[in-house]
MMTF fields as JSON, N, C-alpha, C and O atoms, coordinates in Angstrom:
{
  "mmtfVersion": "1.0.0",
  "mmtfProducer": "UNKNOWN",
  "numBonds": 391,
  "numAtoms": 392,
  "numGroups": 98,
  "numChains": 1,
  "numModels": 1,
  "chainsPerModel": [1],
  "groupsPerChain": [98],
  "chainIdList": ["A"],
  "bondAtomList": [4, 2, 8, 6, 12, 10, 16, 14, 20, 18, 24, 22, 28, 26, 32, 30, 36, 34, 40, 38, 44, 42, 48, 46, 52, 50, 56, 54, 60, 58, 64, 62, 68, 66, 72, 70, 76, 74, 80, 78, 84, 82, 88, 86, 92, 90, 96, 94, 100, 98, 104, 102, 108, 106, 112, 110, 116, 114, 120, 118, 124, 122, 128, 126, 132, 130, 136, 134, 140, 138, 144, 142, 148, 146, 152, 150, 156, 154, 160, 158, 164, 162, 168, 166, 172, 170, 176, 174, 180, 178, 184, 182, 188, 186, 192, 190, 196, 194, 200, 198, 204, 202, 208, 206, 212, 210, 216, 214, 220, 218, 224, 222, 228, 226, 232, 230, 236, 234, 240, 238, 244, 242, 248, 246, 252, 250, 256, 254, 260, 258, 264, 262, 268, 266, 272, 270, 276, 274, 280, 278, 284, 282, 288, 286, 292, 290, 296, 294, 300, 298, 304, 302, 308, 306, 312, 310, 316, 314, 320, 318, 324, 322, 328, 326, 332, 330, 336, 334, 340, 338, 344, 342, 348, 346, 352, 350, 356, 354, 360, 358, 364, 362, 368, 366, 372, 370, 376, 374, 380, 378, 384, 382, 388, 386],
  "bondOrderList": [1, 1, 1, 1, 1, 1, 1, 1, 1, 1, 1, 1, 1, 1, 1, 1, 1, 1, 1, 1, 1, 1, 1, 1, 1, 1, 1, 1, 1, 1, 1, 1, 1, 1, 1, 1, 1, 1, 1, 1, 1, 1, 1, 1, 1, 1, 1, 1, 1, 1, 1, 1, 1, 1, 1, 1, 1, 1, 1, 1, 1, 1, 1, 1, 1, 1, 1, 1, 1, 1, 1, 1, 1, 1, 1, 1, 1, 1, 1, 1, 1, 1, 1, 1, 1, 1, 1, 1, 1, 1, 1, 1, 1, 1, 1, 1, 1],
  "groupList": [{"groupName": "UNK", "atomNameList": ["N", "CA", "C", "O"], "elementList": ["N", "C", "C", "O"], "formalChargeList": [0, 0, 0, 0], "bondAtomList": [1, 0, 2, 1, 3, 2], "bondOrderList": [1, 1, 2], "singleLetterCode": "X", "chemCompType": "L-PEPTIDE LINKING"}],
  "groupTypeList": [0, 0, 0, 0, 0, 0, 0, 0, 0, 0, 0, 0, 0, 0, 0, 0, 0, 0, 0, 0, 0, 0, 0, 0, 0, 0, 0, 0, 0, 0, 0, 0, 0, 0, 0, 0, 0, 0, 0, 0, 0, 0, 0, 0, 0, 0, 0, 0, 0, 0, 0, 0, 0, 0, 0, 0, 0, 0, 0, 0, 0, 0, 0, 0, 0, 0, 0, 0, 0, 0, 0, 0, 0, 0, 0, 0, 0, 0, 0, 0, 0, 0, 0, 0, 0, 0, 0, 0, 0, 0, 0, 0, 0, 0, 0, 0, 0, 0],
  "groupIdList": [1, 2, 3, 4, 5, 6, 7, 8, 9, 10, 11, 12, 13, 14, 15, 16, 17, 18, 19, 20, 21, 22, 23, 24, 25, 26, 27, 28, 29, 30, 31, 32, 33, 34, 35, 36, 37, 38, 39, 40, 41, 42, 43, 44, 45, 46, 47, 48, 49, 50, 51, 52, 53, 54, 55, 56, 57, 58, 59, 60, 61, 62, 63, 64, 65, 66, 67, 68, 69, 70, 71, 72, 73, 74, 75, 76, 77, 78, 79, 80, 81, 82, 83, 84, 85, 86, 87, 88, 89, 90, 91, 92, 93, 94, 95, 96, 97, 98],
  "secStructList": [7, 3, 3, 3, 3, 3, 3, 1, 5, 7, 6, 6, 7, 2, 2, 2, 2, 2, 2, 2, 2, 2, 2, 2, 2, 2, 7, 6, 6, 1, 3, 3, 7, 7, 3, 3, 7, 5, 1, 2, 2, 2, 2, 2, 2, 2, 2, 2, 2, 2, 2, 2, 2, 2, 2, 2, 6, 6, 7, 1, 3, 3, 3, 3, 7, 7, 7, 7, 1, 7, 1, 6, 6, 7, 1, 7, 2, 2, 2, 2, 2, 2, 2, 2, 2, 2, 2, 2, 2, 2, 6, 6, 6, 7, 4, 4, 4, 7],
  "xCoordList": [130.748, 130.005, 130.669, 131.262, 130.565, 131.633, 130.067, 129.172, 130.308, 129.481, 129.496, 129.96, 129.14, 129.805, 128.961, 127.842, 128.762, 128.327, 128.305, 129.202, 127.85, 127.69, 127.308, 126.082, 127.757, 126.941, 127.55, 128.766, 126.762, 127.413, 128.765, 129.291, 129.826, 130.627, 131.822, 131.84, 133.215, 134.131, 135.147, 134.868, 136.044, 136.54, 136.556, 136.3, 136.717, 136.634, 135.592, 135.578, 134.622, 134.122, 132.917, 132.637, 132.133, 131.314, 130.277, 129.704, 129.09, 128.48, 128.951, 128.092, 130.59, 131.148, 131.284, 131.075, 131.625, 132.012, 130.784, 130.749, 129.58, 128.6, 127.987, 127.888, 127.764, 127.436, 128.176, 127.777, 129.547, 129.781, 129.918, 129.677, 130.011, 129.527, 128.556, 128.486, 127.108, 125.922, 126.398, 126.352, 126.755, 126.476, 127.346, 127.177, 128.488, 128.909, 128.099, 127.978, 127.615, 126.745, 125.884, 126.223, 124.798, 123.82, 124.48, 123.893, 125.988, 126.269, 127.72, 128.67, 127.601, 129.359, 130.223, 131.262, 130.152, 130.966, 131.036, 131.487, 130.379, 130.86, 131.939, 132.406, 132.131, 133.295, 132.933, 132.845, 132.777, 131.915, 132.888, 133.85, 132.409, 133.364, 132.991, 132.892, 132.689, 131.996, 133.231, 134.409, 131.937, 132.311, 132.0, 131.357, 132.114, 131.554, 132.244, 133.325, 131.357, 131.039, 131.182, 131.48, 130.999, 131.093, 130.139, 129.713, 129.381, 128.204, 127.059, 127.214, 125.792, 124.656, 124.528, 124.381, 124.648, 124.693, 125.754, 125.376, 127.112, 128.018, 127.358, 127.003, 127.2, 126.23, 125.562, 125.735, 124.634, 123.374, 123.914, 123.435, 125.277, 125.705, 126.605, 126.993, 127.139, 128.324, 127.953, 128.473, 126.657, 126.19, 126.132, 126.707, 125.886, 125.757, 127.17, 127.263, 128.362, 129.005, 129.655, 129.88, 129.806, 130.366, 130.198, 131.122, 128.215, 127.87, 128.175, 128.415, 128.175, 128.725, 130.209, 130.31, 131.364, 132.653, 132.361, 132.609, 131.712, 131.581, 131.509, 132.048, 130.556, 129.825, 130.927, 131.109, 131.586, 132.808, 133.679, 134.144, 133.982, 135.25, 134.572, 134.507, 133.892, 133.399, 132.617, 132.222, 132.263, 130.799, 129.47, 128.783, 129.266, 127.796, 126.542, 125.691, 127.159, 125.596, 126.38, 127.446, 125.479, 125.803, 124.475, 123.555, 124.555, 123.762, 124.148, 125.309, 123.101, 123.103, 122.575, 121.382, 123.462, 122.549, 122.939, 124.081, 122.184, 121.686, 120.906, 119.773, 121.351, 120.158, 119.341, 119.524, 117.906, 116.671, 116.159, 115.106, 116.849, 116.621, 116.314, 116.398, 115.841, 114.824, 116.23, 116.729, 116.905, 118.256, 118.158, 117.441, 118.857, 119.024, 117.551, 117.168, 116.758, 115.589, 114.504, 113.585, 114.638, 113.504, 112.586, 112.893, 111.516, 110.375, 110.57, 109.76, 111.792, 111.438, 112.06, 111.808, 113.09, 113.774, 113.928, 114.596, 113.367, 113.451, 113.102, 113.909, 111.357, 111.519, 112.019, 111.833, 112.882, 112.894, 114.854, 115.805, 114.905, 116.207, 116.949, 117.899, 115.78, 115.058, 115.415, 116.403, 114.49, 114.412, 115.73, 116.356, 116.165, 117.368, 118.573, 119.189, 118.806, 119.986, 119.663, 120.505, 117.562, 117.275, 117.87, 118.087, 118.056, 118.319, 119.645, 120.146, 120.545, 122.116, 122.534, 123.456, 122.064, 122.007, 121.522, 122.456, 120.078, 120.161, 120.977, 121.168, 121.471, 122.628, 124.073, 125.104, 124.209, 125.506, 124.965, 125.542, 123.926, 123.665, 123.486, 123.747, 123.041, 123.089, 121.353, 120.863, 120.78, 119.075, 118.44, 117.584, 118.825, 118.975, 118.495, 117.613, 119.796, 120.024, 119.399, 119.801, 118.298, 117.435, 116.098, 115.436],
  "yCoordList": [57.924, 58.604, 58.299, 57.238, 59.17, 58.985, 59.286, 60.077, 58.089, 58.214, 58.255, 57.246, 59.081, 58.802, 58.191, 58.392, 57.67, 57.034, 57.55, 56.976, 58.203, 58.764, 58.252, 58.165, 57.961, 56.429, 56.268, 56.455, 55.782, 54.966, 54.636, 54.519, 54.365, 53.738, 54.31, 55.537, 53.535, 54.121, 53.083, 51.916, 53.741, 52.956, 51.737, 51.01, 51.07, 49.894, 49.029, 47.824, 49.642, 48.912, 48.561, 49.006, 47.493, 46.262, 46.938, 46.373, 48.616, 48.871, 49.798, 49.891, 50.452, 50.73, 49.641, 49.853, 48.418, 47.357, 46.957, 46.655, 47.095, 46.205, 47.53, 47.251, 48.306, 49.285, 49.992, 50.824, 49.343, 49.929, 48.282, 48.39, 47.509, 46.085, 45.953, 45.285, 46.793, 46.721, 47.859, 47.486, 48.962, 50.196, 49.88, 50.368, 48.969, 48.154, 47.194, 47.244, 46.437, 45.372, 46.551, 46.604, 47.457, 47.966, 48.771, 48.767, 49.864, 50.276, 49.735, 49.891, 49.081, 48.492, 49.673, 49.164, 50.234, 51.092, 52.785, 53.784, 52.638, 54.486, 53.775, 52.645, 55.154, 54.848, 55.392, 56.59, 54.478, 54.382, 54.323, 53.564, 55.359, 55.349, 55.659, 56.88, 54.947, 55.057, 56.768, 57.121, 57.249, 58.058, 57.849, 58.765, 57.103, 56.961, 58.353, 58.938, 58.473, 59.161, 59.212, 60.223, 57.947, 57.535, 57.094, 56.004, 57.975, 57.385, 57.868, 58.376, 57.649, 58.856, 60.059, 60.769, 60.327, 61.663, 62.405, 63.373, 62.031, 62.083, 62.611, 63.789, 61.903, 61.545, 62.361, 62.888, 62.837, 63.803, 65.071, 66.058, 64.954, 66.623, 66.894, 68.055, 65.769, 66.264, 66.407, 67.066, 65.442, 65.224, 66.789, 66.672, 67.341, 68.537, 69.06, 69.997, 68.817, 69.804, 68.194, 68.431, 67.392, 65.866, 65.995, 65.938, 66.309, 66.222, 67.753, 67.651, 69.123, 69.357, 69.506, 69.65, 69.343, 68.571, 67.757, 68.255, 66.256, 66.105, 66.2, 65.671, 67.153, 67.516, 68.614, 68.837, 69.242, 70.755, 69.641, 70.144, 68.12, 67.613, 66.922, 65.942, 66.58, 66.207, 65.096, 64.669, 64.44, 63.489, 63.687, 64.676, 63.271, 62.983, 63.443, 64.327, 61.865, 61.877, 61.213, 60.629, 61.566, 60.783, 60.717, 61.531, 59.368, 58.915, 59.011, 59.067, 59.029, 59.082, 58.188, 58.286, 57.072, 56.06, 55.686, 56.012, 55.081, 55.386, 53.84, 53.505, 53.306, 52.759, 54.009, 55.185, 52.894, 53.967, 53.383, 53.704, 52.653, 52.275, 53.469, 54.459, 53.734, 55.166, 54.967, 53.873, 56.451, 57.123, 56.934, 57.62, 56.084, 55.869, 55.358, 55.529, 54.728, 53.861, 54.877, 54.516, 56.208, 57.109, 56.67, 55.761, 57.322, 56.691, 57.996, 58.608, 57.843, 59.397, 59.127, 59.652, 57.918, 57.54, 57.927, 58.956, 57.263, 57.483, 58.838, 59.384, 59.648, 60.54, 61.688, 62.826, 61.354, 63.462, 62.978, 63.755, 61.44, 61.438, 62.313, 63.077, 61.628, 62.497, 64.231, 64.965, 64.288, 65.997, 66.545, 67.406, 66.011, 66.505, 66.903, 67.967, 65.268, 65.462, 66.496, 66.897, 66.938, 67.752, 69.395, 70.337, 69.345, 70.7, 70.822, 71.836, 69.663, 69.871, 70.074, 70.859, 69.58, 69.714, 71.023, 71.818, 71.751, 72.956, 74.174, 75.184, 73.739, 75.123, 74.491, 74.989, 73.716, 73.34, 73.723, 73.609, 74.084, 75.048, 73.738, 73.894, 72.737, 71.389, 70.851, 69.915, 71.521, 71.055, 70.811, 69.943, 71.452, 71.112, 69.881, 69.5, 69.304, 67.909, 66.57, 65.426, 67.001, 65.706, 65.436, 64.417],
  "zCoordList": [208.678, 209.722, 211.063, 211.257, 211.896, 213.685, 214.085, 213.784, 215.007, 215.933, 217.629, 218.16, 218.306, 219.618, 220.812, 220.34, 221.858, 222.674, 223.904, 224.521, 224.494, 225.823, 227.051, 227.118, 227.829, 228.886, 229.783, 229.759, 231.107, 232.176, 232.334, 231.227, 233.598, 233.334, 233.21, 233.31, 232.944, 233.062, 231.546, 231.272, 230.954, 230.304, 229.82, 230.78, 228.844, 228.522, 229.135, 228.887, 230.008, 230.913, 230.05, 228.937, 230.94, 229.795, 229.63, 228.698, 230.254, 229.592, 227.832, 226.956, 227.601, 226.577, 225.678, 224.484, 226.099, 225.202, 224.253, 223.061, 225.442, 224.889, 223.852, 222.657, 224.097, 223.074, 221.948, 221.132, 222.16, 220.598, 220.482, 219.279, 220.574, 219.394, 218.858, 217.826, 219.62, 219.121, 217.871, 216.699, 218.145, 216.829, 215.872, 214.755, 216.131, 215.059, 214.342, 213.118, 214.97, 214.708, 213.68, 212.498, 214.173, 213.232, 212.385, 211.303, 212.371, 211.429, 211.353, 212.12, 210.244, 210.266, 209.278, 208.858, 209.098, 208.24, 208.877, 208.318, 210.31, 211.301, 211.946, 212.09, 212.309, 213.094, 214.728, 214.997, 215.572, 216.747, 218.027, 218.144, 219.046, 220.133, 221.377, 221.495, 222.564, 223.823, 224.568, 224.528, 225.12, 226.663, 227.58, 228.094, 228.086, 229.648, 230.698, 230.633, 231.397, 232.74, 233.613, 234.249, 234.074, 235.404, 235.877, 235.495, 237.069, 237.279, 236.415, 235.305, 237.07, 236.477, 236.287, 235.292, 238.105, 238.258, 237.442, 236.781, 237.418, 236.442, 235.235, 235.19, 234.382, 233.226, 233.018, 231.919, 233.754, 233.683, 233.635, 233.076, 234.46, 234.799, 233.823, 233.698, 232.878, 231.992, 230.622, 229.722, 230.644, 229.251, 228.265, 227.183, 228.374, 227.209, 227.269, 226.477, 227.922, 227.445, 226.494, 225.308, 226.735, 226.293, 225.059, 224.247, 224.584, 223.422, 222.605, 221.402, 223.193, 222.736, 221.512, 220.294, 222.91, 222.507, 220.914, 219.816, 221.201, 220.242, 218.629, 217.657, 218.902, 217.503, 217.313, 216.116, 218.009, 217.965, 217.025, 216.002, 217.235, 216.762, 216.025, 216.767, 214.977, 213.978, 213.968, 212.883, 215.187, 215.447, 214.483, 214.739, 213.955, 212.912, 213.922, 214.024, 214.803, 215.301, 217.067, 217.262, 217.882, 219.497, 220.114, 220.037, 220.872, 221.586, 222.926, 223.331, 223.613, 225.248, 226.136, 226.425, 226.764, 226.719, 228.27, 228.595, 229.205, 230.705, 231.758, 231.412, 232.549, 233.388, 233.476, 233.792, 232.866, 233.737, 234.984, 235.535, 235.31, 236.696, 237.326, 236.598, 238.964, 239.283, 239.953, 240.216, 240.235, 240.979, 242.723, 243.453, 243.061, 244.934, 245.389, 246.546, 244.417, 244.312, 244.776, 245.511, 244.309, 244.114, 242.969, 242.197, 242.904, 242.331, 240.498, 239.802, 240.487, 239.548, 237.905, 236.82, 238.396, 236.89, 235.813, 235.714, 234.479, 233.466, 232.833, 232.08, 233.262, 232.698, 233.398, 232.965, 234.863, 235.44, 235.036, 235.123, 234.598, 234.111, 232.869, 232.703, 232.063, 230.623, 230.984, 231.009, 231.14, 231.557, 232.1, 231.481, 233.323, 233.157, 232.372, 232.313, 231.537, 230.473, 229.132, 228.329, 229.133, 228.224, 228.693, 227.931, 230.383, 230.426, 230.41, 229.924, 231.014, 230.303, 228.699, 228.474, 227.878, 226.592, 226.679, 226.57, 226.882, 226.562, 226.82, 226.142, 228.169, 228.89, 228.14, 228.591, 227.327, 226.531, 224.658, 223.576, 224.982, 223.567, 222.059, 220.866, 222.674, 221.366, 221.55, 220.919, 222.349, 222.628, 220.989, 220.814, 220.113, 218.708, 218.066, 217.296, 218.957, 218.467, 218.946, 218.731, 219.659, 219.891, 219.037, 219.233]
}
């Protein structure tokens, strides 16, 4: 199984590291591989075509994974974070897959 990782961050960097040791850790036999983004906003705005991509190149399954810390310490975080990456996923045609 390929699994892909969608998240914060930039290369090799320690929120990628730390999350594919964990999806190793719980599945030791996928084959598991971080994308980072960059920032959030990043993140939020790239996510559906990312996961798209993905699943186009033979990904199983991908996760999307985020500080829910609230964005520039607005009070709105986790779920208008939520909602957002639900409407990038839908205008990238994979809303499917949650």
């Amino acid at each position: 199984m390929k699994v892909g990782i969608v998240c914060e961050g930039r290369l090799a960097g320690e929120d990628a590291q730390v999350f594919e040791h964990f999806a190793r850790r719980i599945a030791p036999d996928a084959a598991v591989k971080t994308f980072p983004q960059g920032t959030k906003p990043e993140l939020i705005a790239e996510a559906g075509a990312v996961v798209a991509s993905l699943f186009a190149t033979g990904y199983d399954k991908v996760l999307i994974m985020w500080d829910i810390e609230p964005r520039w310490g607005k009070p709105d975080g986790e779920q208008q974070d939520t909602q957002d990456i639900q409407v990038s996923l839908g205008n990238a045609g994979v809303a499917a897959h949650l």
